[in-house]
C-alpha positions in Angstrom: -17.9 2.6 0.6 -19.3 6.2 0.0 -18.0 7.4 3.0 -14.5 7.3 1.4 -15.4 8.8 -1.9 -15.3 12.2 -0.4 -11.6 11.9 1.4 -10.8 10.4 -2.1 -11.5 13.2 -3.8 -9.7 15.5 -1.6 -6.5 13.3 -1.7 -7.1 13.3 -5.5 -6.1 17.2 -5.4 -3.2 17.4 -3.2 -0.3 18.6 -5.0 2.2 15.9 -5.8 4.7 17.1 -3.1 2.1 16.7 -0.3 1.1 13.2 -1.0 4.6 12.1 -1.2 5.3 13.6 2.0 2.8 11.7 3.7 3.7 8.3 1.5 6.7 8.5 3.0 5.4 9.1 6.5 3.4 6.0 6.1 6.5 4.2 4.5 8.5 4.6 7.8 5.9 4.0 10.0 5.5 0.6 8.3 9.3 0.0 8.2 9.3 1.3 11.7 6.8 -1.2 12.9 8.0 -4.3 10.7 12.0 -3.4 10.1 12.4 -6.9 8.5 9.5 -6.6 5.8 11.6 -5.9 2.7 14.1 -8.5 3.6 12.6 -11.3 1.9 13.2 -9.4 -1.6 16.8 -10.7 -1.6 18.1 -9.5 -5.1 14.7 -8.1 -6.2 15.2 -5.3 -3.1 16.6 -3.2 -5.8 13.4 -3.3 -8.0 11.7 -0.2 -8.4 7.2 -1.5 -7.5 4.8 1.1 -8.8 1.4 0.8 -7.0 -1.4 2.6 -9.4 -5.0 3.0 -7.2 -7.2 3.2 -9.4 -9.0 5.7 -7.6 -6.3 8.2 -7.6 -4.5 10.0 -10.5 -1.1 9.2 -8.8 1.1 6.4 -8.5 3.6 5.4 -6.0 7.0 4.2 -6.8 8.4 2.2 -3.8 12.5 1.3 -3.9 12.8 -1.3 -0.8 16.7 -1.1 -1.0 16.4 2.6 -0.5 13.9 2.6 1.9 11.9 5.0 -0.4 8.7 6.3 -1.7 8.0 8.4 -4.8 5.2 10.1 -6.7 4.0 11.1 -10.1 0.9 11.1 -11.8 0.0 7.6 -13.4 2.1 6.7 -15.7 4.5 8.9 -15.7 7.6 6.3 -13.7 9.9 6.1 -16.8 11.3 2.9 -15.4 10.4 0.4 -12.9 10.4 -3.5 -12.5 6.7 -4.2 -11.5 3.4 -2.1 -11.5 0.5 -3.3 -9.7 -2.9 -1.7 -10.4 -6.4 -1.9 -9.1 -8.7 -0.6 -6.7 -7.4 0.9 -3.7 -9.0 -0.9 -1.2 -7.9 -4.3 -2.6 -4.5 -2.9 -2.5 -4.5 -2.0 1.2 -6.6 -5.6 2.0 -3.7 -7.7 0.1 -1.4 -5.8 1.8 -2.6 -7.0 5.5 -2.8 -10.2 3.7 -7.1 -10.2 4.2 -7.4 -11.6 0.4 -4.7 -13.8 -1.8 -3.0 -12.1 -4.8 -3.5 -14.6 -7.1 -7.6 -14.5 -6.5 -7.9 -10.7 -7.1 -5.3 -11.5 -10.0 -6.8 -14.4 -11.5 -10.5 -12.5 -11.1 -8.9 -9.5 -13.2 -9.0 -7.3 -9.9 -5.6 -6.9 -9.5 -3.8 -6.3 -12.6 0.9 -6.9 -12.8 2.6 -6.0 -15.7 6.8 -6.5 -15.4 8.7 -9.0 -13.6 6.4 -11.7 -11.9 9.4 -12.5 -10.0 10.2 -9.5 -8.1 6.1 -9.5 -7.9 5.5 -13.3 -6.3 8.9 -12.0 -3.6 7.2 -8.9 -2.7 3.8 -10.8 -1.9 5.7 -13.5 0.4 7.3 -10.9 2.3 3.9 -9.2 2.9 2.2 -12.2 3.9 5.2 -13.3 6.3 4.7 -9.9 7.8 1.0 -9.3 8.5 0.5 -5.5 8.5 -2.2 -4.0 10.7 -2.2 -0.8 9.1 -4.9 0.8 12.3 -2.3 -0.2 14.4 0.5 1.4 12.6 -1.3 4.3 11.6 -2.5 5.1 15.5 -0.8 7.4 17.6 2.5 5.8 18.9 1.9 6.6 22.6 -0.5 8.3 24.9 -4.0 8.0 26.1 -5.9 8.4 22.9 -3.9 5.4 21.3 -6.2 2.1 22.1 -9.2 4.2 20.9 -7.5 5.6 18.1 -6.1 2.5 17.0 -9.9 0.7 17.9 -11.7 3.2 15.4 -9.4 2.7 12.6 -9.5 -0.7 12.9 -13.3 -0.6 12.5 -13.2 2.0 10.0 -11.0 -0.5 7.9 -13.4 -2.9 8.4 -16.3 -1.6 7.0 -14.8 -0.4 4.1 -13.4 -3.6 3.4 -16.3 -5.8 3.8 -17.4 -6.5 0.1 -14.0 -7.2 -0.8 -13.0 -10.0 1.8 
């Protein structure tokens, strides 16, 4: 776990701008990768999801129906349907479905304020999809992908190790 205290800091400075740049990046490399994964949401694709890591002083605002990301400091979305707060790394776990929602929530992990609805419908879709973020996050093509893709992969493991 220490050796991602230091990139945290660093992405704890990045001007607002920059972050959402990359957000978005990873938002349509996801969408790229798994086209289908917000169509579970049926009416709640409209909903507005605010992600708060605990560990950073930003928050994302994702819009499925738009395809979009945004961000602004915490608590600064004037309006959205669902946030979701906790530690990073259980964000990123429960979104490659490695621990159930309703553990880390029940445990006090995970905190949901807003529509539980819209909530419960984006957690089916993610665990119908099974993200492997390494994957995703790997080059798309060329020689350095398998290795790329292998280190990341074991990167994400160790960090994740006390929390599955």
């Amino acid at each position: 776990m220490a050796f991602i205290t230091l990139p945290l800091l660093v992405a704890g400075r990045l001007p607002i701008p920059a972050v959402e740049l990359l957000a978005t990046r990873l938002l349509r490399r996801v969408l790229g990768a798994h086209p289908g994964l917000f169509d579970r949401l049926g009416q709640y694709g409209t909903s507005q999801f605010v992600f708060e890591p605990e560990e950073l002083p930003f928050a994302f605002g994702v819009r499925p129906a738009a395809r979009s990301v945004s961000v602004r400091r915490r608590g600064r979305f004037l309006r959205n349907d669902v946030t979701i707060s906790g530690p990073l790394l259980v964000m990123l776990a429960l979104a490659e479905g490695r621990v159930d929602g309703d553990t880390e929530f029940f445990s006090r992990r995970l905190r949901i304020e807003g529509d539980m609805e819209a909530a419960l419908a984006l957690r089916n879709a993610l665990d119908d999809t099974r993200l492997d973020l390494p994957q995703i996050l790997a080059p798309r093509s060329g020689p350095a992908r398998p290795a790329i893709g292998k280190l990341l992969a074991i990167a994400r493991d160790r960090l994740l190790a006390d929390i599955v």
